[in-house]
C-alpha positions as CSV (number, residue, x, y, z in Angstrom):
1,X,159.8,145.3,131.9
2,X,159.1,149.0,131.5
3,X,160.0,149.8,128.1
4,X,158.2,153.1,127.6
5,X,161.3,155.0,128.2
6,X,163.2,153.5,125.1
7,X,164.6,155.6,122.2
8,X,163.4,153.6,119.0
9,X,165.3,155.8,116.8
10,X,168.3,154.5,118.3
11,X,167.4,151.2,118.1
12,X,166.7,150.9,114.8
13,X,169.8,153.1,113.8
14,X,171.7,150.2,115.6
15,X,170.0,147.7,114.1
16,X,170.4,149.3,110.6
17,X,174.1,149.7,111.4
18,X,174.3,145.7,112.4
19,X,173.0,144.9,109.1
20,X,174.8,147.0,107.3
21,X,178.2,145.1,108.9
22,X,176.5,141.6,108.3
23,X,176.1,142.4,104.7
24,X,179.4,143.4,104.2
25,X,181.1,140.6,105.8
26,X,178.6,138.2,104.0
27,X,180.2,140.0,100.8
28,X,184.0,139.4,102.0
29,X,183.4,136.2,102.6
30,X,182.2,135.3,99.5
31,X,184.2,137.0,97.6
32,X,186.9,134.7,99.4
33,X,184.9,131.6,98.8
34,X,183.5,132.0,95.6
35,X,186.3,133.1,92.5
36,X,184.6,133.4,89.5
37,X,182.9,136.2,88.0
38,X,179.4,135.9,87.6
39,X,179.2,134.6,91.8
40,X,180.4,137.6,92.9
41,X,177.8,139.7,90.9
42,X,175.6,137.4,92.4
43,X,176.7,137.9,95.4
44,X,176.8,141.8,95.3
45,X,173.4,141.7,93.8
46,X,172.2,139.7,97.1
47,X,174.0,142.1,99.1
48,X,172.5,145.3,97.8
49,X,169.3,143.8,98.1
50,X,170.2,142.9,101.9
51,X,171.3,146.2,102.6
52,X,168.5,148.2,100.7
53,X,165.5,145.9,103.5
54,X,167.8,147.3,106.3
55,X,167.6,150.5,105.6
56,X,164.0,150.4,104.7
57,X,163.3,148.5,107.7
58,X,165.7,151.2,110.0
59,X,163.5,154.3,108.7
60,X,160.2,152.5,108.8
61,X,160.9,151.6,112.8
62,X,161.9,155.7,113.3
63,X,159.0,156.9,111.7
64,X,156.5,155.0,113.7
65,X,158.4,155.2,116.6
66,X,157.2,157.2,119.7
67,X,160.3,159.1,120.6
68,X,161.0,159.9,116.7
69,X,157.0,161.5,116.4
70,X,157.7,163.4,119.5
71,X,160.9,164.9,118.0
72,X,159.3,165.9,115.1
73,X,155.8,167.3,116.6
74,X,158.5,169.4,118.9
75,X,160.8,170.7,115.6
76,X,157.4,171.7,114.2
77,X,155.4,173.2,117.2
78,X,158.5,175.6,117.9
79,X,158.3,177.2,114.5
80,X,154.1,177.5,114.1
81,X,152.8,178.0,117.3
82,X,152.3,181.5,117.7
83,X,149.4,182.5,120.6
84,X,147.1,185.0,120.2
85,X,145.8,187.3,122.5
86,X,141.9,187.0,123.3
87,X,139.7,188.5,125.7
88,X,140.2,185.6,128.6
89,X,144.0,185.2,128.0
90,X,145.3,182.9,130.6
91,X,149.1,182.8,131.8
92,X,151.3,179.9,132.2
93,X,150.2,178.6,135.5
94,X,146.6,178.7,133.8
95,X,145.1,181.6,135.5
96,X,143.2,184.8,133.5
97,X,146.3,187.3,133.7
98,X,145.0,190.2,136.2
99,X,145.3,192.9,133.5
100,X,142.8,190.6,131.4
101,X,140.6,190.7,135.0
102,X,140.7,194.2,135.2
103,X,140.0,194.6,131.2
104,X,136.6,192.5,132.0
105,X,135.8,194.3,135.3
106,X,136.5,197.5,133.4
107,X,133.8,196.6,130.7
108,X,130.9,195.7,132.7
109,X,131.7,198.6,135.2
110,X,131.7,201.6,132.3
111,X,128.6,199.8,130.6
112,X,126.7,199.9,133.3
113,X,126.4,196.0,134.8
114,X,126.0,196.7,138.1
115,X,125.2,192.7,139.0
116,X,128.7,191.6,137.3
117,X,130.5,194.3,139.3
118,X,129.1,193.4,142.6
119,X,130.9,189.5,141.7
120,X,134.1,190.8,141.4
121,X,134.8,191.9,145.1
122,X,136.0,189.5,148.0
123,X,133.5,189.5,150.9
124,X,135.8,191.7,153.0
125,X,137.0,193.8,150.0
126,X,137.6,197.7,151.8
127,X,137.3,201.1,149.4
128,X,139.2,204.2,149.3
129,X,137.9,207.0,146.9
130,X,138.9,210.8,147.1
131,X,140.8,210.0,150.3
132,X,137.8,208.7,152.2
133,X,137.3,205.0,153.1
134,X,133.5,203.6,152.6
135,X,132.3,202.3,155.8
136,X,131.5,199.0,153.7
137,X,131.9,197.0,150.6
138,X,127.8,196.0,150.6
139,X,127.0,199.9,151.7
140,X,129.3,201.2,148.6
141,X,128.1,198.9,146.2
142,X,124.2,199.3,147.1
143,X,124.2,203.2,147.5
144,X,127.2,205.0,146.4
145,X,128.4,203.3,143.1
146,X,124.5,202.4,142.5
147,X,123.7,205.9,142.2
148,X,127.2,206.6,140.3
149,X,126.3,204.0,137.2
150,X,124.1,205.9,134.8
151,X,126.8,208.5,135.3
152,X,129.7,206.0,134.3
153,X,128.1,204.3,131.9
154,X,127.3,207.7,129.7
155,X,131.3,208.6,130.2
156,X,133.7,208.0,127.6
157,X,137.2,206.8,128.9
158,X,140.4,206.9,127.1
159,X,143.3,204.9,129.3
160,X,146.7,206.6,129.6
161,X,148.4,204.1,131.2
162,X,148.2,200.2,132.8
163,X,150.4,197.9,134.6
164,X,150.2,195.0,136.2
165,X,152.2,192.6,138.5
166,X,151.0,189.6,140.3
167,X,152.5,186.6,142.4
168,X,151.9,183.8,144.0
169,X,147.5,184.5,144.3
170,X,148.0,188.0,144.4
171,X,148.4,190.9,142.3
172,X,148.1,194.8,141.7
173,X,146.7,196.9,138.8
174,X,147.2,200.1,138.3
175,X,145.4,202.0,135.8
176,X,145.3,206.0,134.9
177,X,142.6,207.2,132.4
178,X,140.7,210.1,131.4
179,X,137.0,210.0,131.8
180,X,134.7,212.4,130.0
181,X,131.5,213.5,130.7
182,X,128.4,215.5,130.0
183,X,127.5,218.0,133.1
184,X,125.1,220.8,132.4
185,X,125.2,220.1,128.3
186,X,129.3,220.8,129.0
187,X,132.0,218.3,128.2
188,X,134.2,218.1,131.3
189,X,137.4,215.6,131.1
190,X,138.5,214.6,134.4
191,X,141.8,212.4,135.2
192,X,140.9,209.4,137.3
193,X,143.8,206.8,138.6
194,X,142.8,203.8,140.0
195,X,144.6,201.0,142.2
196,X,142.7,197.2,142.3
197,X,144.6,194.8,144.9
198,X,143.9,191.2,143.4
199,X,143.8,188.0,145.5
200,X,143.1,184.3,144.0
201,X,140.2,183.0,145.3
202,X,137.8,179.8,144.8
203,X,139.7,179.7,141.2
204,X,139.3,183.0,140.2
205,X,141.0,187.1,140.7
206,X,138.9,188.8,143.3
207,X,138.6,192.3,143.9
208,X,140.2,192.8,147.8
209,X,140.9,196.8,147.6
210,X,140.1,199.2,145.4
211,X,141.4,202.5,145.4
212,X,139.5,205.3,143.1
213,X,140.6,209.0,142.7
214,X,139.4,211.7,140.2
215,X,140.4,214.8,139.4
216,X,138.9,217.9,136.9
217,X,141.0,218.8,134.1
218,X,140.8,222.7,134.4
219,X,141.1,224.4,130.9
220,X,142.5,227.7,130.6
């Protein structure tokens, strides 16, 4: 018999109740039976007493009962849990949310950790920057952003602006900061927008398109 489906609480509220109408009728009948006094104080005595193990045994078979822990861990869970956000913040499904991804691929990219960087892109992953596309993802990474690094990671970067959707193993980010940066002993800001094209892979986000584009802020 598969019992593991059965609602205790109910049972012993039932039972409690079929007590509680046992006693009483005990009570009527003797009341009926017996006449005198002192009986039926005897009698009411015994049925107090009756009544008083039902109810203890009724709450007693709730308490340690599955279904009756389970209501109560749910009643408290809904008013204390509360998450937190953290570095690695995972969504429902149990993924890292891609604007997490592209908080951590931000990080190691503006201080400089080339080696992380280069683990972030799918094999086929293509680049756009300026309104050129890079012939290819090992090229770019091994020449162009190679030689771009010291310069990134000296640049102070303020974000304007991030958003995010993803669905089903894919998502978009899109991100618009300002970067700042020492040329010639002068402090030049520049506005920089940047697209990353997301795909779930092997258990993780991977980097599938990238699309960088900066731009001076002239000062007047």
């Amino acid at each position: 018999m598969d019992v593991t489906g059965t609602d205790w609480y109910a049972v012993a509220l039932h039972a409690a109740a079929g007590l509680a109408v046992t006693s009483i009728l005990f009570l009527l009948f003797s009341i009926l039976k017996n006449r005198r006094k002192q009986d039926w104080l005897m009698v009411a005595k015994g049925t107090a007493a009756a009544s008083l193990v039902a109810v203890v045994f009724a709450f007693t078979l709730a308490l340690v009962s599955p279904a009756a822990r389970d209501q109560q861990g749910d009643k408290l869970n809904s008013k204390s849990v509360k998450l937190a956000p953290v570095a690695d913040e995972r969504s429902l499904d149990g993924r890292m949310s891609a604007s997490d991804f592209a908080d951590i691929f931000h990080t190691a990219l503006y201080s400089g950790d080339l080696n992380f960087v280069k683990t972030r892109f799918a094999k086929d992953a293509t680049i756009f920057e300026n309104g050129l596309m890079e012939p290819s993802l090992k090229l770019y990474l091994n020449t162009h952003l190679k030689a771009e690094i010291p310069t990134l990671k000296s640049a102070k970067r303020k974000v304007i602006l991030q958003q995010s959707i993803e669905d089903e193993g894919i998502a978009v980010v899109v991100t618009s900061s300002i970067l700042t940066f020492l040329v010639s002993g002068e402090k030049r800001n520049f506005n920089n927008v940047e697209t990353l094209n997301l795909i779930w892979l092997d258990g993780a986000w991977r980097i599938n398109h990238v699309h960088w584009s900066s731009r001076p802020i002239e000062t007047r």
